[in-house]
C-alpha positions in Angstrom: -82.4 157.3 54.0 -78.8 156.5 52.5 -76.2 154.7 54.7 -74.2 157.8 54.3 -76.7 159.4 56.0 -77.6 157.3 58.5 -74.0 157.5 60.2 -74.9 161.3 60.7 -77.7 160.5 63.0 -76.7 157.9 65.5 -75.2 158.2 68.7 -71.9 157.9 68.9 -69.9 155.3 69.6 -72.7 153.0 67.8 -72.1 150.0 66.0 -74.1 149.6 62.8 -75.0 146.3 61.2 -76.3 147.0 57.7 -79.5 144.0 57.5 -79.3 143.8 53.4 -75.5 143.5 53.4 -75.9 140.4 55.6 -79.0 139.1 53.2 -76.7 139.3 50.5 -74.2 136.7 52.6 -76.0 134.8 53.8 -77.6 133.9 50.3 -74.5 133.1 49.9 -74.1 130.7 52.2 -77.5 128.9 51.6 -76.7 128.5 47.9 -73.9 126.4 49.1 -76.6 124.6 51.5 -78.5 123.8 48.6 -76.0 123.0 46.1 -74.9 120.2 48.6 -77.0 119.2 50.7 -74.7 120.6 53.6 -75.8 122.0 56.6 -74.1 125.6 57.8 -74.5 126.5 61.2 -74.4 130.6 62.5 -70.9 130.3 65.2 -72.4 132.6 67.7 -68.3 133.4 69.0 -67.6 135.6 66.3 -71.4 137.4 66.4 -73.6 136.8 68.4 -76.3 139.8 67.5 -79.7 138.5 69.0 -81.7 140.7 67.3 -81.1 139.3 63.9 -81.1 135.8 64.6 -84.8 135.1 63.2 -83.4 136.3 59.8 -80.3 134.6 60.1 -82.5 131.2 60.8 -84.1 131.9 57.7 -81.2 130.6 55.7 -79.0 128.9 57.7 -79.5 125.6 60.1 -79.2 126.8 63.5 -75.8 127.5 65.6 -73.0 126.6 67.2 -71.6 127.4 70.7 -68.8 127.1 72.2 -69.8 127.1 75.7 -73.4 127.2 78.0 -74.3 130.7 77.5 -73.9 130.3 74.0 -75.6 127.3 73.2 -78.7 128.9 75.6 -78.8 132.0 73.1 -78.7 129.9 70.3 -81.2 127.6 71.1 -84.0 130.4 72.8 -83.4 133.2 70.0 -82.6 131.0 66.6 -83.8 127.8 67.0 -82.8 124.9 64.4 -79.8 122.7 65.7 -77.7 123.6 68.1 -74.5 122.2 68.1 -71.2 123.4 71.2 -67.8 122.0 71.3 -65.8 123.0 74.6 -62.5 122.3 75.1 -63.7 120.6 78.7 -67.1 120.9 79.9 -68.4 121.6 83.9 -69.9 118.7 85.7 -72.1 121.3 87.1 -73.3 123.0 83.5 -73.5 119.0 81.7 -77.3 118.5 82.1 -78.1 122.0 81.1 -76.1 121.4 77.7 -77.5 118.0 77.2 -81.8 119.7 77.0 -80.4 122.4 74.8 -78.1 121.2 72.2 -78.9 118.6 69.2 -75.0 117.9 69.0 -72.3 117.8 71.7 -68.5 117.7 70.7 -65.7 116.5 73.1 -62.4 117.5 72.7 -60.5 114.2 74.0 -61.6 110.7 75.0 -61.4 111.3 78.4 -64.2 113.9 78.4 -66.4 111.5 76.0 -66.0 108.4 78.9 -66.8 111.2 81.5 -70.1 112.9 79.9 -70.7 109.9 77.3 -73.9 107.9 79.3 -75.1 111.5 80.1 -74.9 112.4 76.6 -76.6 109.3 74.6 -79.5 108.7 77.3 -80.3 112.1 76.5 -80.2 111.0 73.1 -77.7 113.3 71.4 -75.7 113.3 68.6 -72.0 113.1 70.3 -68.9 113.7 68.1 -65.0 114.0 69.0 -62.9 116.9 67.7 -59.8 115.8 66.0 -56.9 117.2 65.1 -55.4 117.0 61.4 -51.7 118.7 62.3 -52.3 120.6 59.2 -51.6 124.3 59.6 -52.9 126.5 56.7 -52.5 129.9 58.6 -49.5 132.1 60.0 -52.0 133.3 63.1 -50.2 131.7 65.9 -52.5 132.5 68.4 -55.6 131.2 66.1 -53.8 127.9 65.1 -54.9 125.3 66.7 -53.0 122.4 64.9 -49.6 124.2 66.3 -47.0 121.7 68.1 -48.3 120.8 72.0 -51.9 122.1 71.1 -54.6 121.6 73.8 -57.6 121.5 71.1 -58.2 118.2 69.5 -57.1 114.2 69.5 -54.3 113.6 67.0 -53.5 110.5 65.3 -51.5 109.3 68.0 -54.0 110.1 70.4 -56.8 108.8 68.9 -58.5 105.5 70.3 -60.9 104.1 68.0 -61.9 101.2 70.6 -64.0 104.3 72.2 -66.2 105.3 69.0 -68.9 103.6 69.7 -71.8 106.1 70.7 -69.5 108.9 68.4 -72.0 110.0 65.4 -68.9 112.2 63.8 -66.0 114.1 64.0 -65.1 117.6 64.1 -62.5 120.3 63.2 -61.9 123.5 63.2 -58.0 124.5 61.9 -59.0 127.3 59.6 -59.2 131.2 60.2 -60.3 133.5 57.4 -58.9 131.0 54.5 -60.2 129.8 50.9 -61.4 126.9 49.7 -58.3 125.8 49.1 -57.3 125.5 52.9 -60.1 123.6 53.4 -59.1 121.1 50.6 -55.6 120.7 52.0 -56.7 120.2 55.3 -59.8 117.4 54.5 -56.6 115.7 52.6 -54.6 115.3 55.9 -58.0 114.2 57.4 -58.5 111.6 54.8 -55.2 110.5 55.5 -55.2 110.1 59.4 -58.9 109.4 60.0 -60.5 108.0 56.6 -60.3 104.8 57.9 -63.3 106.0 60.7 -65.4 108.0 58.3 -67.5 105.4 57.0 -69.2 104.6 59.7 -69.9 107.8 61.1 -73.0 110.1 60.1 -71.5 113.7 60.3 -68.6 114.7 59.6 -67.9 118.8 60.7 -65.2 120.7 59.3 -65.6 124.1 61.5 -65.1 127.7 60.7 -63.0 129.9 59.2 -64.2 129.2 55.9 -64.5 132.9 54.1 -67.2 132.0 52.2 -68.4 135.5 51.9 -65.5 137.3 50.7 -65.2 138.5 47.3 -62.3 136.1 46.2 -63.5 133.6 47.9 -64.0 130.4 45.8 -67.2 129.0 46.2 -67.5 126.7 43.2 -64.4 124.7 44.5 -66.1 124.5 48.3 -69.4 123.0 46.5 -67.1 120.2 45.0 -65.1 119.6 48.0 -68.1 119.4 49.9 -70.0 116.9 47.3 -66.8 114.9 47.0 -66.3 114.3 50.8 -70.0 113.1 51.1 -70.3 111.3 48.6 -66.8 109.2 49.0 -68.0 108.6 52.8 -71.8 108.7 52.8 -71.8 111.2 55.7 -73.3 115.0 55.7 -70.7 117.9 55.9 -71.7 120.7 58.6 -70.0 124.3 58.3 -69.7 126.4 61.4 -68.6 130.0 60.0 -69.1 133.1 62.2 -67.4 135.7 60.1 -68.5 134.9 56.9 -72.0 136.0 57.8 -71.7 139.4 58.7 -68.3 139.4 57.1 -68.1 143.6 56.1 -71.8 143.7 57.2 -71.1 146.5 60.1 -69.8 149.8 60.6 -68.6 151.6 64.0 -69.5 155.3 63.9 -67.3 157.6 66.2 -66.6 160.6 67.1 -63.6 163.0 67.3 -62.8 164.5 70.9 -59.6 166.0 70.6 -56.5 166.7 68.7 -53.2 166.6 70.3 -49.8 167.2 68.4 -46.7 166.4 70.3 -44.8 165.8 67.5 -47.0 162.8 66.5 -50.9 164.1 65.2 -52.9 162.9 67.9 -56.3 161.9 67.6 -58.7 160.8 70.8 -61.8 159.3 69.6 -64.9 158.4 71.5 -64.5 154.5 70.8 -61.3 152.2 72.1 -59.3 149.6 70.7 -59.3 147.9 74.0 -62.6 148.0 75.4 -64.4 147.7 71.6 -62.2 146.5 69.1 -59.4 144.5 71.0 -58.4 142.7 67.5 -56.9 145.4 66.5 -54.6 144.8 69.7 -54.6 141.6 69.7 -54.0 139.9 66.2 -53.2 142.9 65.2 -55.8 144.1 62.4 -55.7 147.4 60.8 -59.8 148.0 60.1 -60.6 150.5 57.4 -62.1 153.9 57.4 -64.2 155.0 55.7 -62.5 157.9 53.3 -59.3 157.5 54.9 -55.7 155.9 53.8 -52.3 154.2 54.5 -50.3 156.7 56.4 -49.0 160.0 53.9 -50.8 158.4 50.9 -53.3 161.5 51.6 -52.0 165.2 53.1 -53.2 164.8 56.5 -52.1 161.8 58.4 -53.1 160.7 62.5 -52.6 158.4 64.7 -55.7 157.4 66.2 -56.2 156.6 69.7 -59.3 155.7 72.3 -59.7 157.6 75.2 -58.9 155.1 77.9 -55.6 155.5 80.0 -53.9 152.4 78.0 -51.1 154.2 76.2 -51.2 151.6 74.0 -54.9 151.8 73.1 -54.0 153.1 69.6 -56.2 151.9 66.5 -53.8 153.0 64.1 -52.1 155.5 61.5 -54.5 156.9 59.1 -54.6 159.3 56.4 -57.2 161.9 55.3 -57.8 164.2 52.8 -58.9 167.6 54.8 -57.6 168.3 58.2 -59.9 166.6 61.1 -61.9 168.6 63.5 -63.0 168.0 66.6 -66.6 166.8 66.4 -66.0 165.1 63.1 -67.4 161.8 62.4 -65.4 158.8 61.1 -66.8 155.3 60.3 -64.9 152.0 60.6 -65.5 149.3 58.2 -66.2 145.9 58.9 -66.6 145.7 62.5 -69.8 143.2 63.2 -67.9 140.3 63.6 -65.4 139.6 66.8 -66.6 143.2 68.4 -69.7 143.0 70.3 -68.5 139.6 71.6 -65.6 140.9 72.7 -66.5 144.6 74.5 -65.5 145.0 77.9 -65.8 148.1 79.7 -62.2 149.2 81.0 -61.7 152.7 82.4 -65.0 152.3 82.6 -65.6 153.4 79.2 -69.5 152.7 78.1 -70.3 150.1 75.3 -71.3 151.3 72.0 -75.0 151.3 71.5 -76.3 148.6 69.0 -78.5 149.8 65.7 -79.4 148.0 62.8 -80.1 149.8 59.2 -83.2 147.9 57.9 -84.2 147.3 54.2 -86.7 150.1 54.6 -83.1 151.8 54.8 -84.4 153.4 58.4 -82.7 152.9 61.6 -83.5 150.8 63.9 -81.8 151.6 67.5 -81.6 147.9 69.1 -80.0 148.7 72.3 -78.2 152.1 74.1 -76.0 150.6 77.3 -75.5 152.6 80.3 -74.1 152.7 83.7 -75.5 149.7 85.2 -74.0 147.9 82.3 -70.8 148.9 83.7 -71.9 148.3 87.3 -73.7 145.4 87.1 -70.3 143.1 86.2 -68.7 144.4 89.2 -69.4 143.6 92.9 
């Protein structure tokens, strides 16, 4: 069976995660591994698809989680190391995290004093994320080194008479960037926090790295990832989510309705808001499959879920024949930040999960229902 044709016999909505596509990344991502003795870690926030962890942990070192849940899924369905970072963690979810992760990461001093005898009799790695004030991206909402930021110690925060028991630090400033954000950032590192890195073990520089995109420059990560441990004798850890099933998945769905009120209306079967609220809230325009920019093709539509949001609209698209109800249309690139983020509003049912194997056959991982919906109410 052909991708083409396997689009034609799921359900619909029904996310699709093709399993060679992310072999081919995450090749990728070992080479760097072995090239440089780094460690890359899965970051379970951006997917978080069970069912393919025991492939994933076949090339990569384990996961990373930024909370309980997480860092339990990690842990029972990959296995490796398992590394969190919360912004604060709860007093009453500590001793849980402490028996399931290899590395816990504080965001401030005060939550190191609080959870720091907890943490080393427990004999875990404990590091303290910093922040560089370095911002190499124009996503507000994802930059995290923006004035008055909650996430990280600065320079002027920092209090080195507390490292004792701290094995590294951490960072995480990037979001879908080259190698060359990462270079500019470990510069501002060097320059605030060189002074600790030799006597630390680890030293983890987050996610965001776009390691799997086709411009991406992976020679220059190899050298800035030699050069780092090498200067400061420490291993480098990577925590990318996207760039392993980055353009990996596909979200077949279905044509409802046509409605022209002066605008060419089209209700779809899947939602912006309940399954791929990126596109609302960064915003990001995913592709389609055979479609265009708005009039660069005859037929152009505005495409729209069926919830009662008026605003639930995925975007203006262009086609080449006229669209029918019952037609199918595929959108590109939507593994990553989707499954995580479904929620059923209106009501509407989660897309069913399927995976295209290397035997190029479908396998149908998991159909949701109405005690999916039901079951997170009361």
């Amino acid at each position: 069976m052909e991708l083409k044709d396997a689009f034609k016999e799921l359900p619909t909505p029904c996310y699709l995660v093709d399993e060679s596509l992310l072999i081919k990344n995450l090749k990728i991502l070992d080479r760097v591994q072995k090239a440089t003795g780094c460690k890359i870690l899965l970051a379970q926030k951006a997917f978080s698809m069970f069912s393919l962890y025991p492939q994933i942990g076949r090339y990569l070192a384990g996961t990373t989680a930024s909370g309980l849940f997480e860092a339990r899924l990690g842990h029972e369905e990959m296995g490796g190391e398992t590394h969190v970072f919360a912004t604060a963690y709860r007093e009453d979810e500590f001793e849980q995290i402490t028996k399931l992760c290899d590395h816990i990461v504080f965001n401030s001093f005060n939550q190191w004093q609080k959870y720091k005898d907890a943490a080393l009799e427990a004999d875990r790695e404990c590091g303290i994320r910093i922040n560089p004030e370095c911002s190499t991206q124009d996503h507000a909402i994802y930059d995290p080194c923006s004035p008055g930021s909650r996430m990280g110690v600065t320079r002027a925060q920092f209090v080195p008479e507390l490292l004792e028991g701290i094995s590294g630090l951490h960072f995480h400033t990037l979001c879908e960037q080259n190698a060359d954000a990462l270079e500019q950032t470990l510069k501002a590192v060097e320059d605030q926090f060189g002074e600790f890195l030799p006597q630390l073990k680890w030293l983890n520089c987050g996610g965001g790295h776009h390691i799997t995109r086709d411009d991406y420059d992976v020679d220059k990560l190899i050298v800035t990832i030699k050069r780092i441990q090498e200067t400061y004798g420490l291993k480098v850890y990577l925590e990318p989510g996207e760039a392993v099933a980055l353009n990996t998945g596909f979200l077949v769905t279905t044509v409802l309705d046509l409605i022209d009120n002066g605008v060419h209306n089209v209700i779809l079967d899947t939602s912006a808001a309940c399954h791929m609220p990126d596109v609302l809230e960064m915003p990001y325009r995913p592709t389609i499959i055979g479609a265009a920019l708005p009039d660069q093709k005859p037929f152009t539509y505005r495409l729209g879920g069926p919830t009662c949001l008026a605003g639930d609209i995925i975007g203006d698209y262009a086609f080449d024949q006229p669209l029918e109800i019952g037609d199918r249309l595929v959108f590109c690139d939507m593994a990553i930040y989707s499954m995580v983020k479904n929620n059923t509003f209106n009501g509407m049912n989660l897309p069913a999960i399927a995976i295209f194997t290397q035997e190029k056959t479908i396998q149908m991982v998991k159909q949701f229902g109405y005690m999916d919906f039901k079951n997170r109410l009361s």
